[in-house]
Residue frames as a rotation matrix with the C-alpha (Angstrom) as fourth column:
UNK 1
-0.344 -0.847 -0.404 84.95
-0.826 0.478 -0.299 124.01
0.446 0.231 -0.865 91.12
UNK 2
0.616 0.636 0.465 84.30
-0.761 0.330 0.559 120.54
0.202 -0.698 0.687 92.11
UNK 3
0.594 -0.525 0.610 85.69
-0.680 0.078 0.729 118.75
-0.431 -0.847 -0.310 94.65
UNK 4
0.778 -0.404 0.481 87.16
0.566 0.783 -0.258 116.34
-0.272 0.473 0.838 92.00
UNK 5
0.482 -0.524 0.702 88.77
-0.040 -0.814 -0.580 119.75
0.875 0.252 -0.413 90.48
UNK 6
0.694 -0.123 0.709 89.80
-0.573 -0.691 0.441 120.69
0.436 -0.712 -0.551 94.02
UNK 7
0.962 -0.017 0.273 90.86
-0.019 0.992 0.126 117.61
-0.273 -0.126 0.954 94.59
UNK 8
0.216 -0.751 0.623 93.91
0.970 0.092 -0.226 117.18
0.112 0.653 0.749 91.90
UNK 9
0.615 -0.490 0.618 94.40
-0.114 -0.831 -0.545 121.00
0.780 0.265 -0.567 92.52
UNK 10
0.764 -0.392 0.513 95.69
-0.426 0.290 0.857 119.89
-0.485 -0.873 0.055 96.29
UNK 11
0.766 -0.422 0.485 97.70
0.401 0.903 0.153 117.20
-0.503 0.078 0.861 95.12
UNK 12
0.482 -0.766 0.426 99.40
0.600 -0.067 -0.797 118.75
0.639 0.640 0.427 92.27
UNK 13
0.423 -0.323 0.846 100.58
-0.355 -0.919 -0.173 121.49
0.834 -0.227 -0.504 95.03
UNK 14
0.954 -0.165 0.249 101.73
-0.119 0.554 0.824 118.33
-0.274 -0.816 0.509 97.59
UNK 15
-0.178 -0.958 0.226 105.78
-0.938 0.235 0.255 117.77
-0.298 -0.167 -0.940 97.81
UNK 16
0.122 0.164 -0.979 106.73
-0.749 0.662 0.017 114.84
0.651 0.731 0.203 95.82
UNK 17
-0.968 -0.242 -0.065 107.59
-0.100 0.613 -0.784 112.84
0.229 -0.752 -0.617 99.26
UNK 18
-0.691 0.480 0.540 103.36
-0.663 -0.125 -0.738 113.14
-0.287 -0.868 0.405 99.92
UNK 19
0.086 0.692 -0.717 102.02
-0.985 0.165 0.041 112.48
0.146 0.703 0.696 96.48
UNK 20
-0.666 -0.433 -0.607 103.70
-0.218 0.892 -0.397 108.57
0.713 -0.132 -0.688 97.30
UNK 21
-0.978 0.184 0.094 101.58
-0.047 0.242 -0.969 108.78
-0.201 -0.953 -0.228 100.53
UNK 22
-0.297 0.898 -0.326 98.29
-0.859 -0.400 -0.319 110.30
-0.417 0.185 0.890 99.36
UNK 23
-0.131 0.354 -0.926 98.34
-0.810 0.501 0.306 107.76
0.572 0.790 0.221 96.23
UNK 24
-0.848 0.060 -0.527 98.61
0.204 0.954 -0.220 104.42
0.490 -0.293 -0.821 98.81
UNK 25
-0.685 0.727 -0.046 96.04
0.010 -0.054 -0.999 106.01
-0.729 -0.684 0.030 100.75
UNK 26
-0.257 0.876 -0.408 93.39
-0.900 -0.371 -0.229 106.32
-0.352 0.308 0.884 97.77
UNK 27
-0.239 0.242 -0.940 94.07
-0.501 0.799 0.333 102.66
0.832 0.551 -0.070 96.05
UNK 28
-0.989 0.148 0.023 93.69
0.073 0.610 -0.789 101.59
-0.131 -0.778 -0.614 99.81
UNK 29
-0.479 0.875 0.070 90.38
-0.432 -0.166 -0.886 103.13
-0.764 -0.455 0.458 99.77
UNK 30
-0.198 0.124 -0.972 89.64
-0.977 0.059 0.207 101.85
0.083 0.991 0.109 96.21
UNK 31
-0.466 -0.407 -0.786 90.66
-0.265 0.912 -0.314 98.31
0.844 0.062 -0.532 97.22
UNK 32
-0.764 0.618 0.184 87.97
-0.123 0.140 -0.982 98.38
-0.633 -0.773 -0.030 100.03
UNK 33
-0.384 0.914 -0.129 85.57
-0.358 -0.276 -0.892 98.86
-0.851 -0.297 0.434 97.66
UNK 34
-0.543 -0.342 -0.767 86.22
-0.814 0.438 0.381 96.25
0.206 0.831 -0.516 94.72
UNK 35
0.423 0.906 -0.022 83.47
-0.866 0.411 0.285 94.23
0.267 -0.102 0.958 93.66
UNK 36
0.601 0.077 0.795 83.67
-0.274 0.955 0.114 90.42
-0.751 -0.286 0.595 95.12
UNK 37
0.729 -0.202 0.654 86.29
0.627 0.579 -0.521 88.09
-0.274 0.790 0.549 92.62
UNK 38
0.947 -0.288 0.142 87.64
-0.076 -0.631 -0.772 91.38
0.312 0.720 -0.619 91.46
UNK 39
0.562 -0.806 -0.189 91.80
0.811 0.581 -0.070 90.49
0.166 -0.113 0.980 91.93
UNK 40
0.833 -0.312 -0.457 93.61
0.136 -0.686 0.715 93.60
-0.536 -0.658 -0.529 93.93
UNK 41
0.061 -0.966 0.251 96.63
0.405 0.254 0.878 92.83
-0.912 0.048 0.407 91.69
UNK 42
-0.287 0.201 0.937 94.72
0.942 0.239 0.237 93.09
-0.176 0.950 -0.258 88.42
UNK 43
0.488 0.797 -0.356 93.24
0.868 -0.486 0.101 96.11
-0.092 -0.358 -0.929 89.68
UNK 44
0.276 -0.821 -0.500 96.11
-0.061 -0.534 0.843 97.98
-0.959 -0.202 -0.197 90.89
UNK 45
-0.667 -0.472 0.577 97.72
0.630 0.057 0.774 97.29
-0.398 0.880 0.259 86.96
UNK 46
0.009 0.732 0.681 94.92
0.921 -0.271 0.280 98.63
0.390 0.624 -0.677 85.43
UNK 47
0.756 0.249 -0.606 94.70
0.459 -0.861 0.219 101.93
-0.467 -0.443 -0.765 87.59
UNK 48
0.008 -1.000 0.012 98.62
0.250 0.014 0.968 102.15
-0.968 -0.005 0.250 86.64
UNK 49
-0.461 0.106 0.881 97.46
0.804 0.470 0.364 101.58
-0.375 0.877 -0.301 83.24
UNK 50
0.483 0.875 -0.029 95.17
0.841 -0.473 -0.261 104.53
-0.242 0.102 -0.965 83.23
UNK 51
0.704 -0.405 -0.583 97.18
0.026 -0.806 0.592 107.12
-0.710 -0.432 -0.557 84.94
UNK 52
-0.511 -0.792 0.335 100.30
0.252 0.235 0.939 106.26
-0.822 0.564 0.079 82.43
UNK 53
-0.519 0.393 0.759 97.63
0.855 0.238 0.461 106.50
0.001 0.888 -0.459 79.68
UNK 54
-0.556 0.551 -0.622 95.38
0.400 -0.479 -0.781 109.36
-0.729 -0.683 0.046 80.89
UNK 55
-0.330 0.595 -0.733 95.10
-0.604 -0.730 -0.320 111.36
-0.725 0.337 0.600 77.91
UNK 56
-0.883 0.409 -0.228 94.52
-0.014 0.464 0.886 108.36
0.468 0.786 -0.404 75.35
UNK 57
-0.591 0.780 -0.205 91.43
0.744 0.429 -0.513 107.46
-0.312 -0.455 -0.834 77.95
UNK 58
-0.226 0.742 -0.631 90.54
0.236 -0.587 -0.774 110.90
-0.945 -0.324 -0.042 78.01
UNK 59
-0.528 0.119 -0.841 90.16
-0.734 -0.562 0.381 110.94
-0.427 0.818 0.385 74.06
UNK 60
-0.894 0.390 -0.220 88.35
0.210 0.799 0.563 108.07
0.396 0.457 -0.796 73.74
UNK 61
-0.312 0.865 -0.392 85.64
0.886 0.116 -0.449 109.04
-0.343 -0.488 -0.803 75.95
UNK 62
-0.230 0.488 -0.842 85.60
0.006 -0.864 -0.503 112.30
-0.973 -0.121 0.195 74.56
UNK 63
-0.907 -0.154 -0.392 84.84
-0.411 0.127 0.903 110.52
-0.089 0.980 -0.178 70.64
């Protein structure tokens, strides 16, 4: 299993009062590491965007 797997297997098994916590703590860590220019706001939409979207993403990449 890898730790990405392990990862999301934690979470899904966190009370819905942590998942709120967990998630500010990862876009924090995300939002450390955004390239120069890149707009925190624009960012943060787009992530939103994903997650809301997941499985279209995950069928495009898998075409």
């Amino acid at each position: 299993m890898t730790n990405r797997e392990k990862l999301v297997q934690e979470v899904e098994m966190l009370p819905d009062s942590m998942v709120e916590t967990v998630l500010e703590f990862v876009q924090s860590l995300k939002q450390n590491d955004l390239p120069e220019g890149v707009n925190p706001k624009v960012w943060e939409a787009y992530l939103a965007s994903e997650q809301e979207r997941e499985e279209v993403y995950r069928r495009l990449a898998d075409s």
